[in-house]
N, C-alpha and C positions, 0 to 999 in steps of 0.2 A: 304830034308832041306827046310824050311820054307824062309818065306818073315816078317817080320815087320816094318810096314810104321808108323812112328810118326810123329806130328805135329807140332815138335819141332828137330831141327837138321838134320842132315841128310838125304835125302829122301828116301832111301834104304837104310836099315841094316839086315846083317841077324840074326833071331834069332831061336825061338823055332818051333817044326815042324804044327805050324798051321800057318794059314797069320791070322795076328792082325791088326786093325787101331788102335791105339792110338789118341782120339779124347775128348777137354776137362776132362782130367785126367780119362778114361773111356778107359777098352779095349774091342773093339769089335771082336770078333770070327769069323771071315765070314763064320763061322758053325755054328754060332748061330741060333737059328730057325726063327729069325724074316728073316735072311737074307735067310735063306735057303728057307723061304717062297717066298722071291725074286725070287732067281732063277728056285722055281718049277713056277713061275705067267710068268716069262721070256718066259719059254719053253710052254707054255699056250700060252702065245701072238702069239708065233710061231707057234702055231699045228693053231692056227686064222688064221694067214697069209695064211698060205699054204693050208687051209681047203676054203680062197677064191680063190686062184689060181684052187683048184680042182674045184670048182662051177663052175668059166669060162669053163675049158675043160666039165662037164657035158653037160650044157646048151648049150652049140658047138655042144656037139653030138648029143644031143638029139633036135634039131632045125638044122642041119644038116649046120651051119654056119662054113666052118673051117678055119684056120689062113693062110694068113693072113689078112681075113676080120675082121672090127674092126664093124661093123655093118650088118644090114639087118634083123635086128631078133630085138625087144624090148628088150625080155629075156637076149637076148645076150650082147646088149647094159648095160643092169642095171646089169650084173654079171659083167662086165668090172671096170661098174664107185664103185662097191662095190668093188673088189679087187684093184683096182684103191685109191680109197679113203683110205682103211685100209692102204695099204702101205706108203702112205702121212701123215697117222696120227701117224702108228707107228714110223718115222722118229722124230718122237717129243716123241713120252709117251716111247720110251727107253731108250733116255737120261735120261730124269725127273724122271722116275720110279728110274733109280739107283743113279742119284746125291742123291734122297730124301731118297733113303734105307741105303744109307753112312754117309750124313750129319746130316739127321734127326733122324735117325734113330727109332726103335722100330714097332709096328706092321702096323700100318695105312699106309706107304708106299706102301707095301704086298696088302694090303687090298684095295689099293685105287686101285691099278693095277688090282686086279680080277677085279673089278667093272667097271673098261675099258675093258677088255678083253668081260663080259656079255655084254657091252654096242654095243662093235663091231659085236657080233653076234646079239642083236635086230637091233640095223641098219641092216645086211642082211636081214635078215627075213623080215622087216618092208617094203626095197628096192626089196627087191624081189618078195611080193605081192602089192606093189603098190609104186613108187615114191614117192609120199605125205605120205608115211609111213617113212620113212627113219628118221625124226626132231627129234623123242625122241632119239632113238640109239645114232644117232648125238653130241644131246645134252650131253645124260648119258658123253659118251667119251670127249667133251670136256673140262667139268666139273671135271672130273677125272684127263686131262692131269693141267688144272689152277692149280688144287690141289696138284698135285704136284709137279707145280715148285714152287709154295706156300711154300712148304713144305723143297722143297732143299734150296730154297733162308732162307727160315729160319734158316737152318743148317748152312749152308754155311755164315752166319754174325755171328753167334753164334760162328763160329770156327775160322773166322777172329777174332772176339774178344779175342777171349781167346790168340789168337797167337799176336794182337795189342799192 
């Protein structure tokens, strides 16, 4: 049995066996392939996250630095403040990511999320062969997260409106 959330009435109803948003007289699928792009850029962010958690444990073994020193190694230090940062950033571009894939809907959400997720791996690379490499990545990502609260704050008046 399904979920349908509309943006008029009720907050829950159950309806047909998919989930639907009901949003400016428009039903969205969360099968739909924009969203489904979502959730495959979601689990990307995530194979991110945890592919820097794995660099710290390399970079530990391999500079023989282990927990719970939080320094002694350069290496060790920059695989820190990298999985350190990613984690900090993702606390922000997975809200944004999905208000915008809800509100705003259509592909650019998706899209804008790969483009954080490539940006988080330049920043590693960038940090990991030099500090002063790290600005572009940086930037890619924050540009990426603006854009999408950009993008939600756009949905999100548009869907006030319609309900005003």
């Amino acid at each position: 049995m399904g979920w349908v959330l509309e943006a008029q009435g009720p907050p829950f109803k159950r309806g047909a066996s998919d989930i639907h948003v009901t949003l400016m007289g428009e039903i969205m699928i969360l099968s739909a392939p924009a969203t489904l792009l979502t959730g495959l850029v979601t689990l990307l962010a995530i194979l991110v996250a945890i592919g820097t958690a794995m660099l710290v444990a390399r970079v530990r073994t391999k500079t023989g630095v282990l927990p719970p020193a939080m320094s002694g190694h350069p290496s060790v230090e920059r695989a820190l403040r990298v999985q350190g940062n990613t984690g900090e950033s993702f606390i922000v571009f997975l809200p944004a990511l999905w208000l915008a894939a809800l509100y705003f809907q259509g592909w650019l959400p998706p899209i804008i999320g790969l483009i954080w997720c490539l940006g988080r791996i330049v920043y590693a690379v960038g940090y990991m062969s030099d500090p002063n490499r790290r600005h572009i990545g940086f930037g890619i990502c924050m540009l990426s997260i603006f854009a999408l609260i950009i993008l939600a704050a756009i949905g999100i008046v548009q869907a006030w409106m319609v309900n005003g």
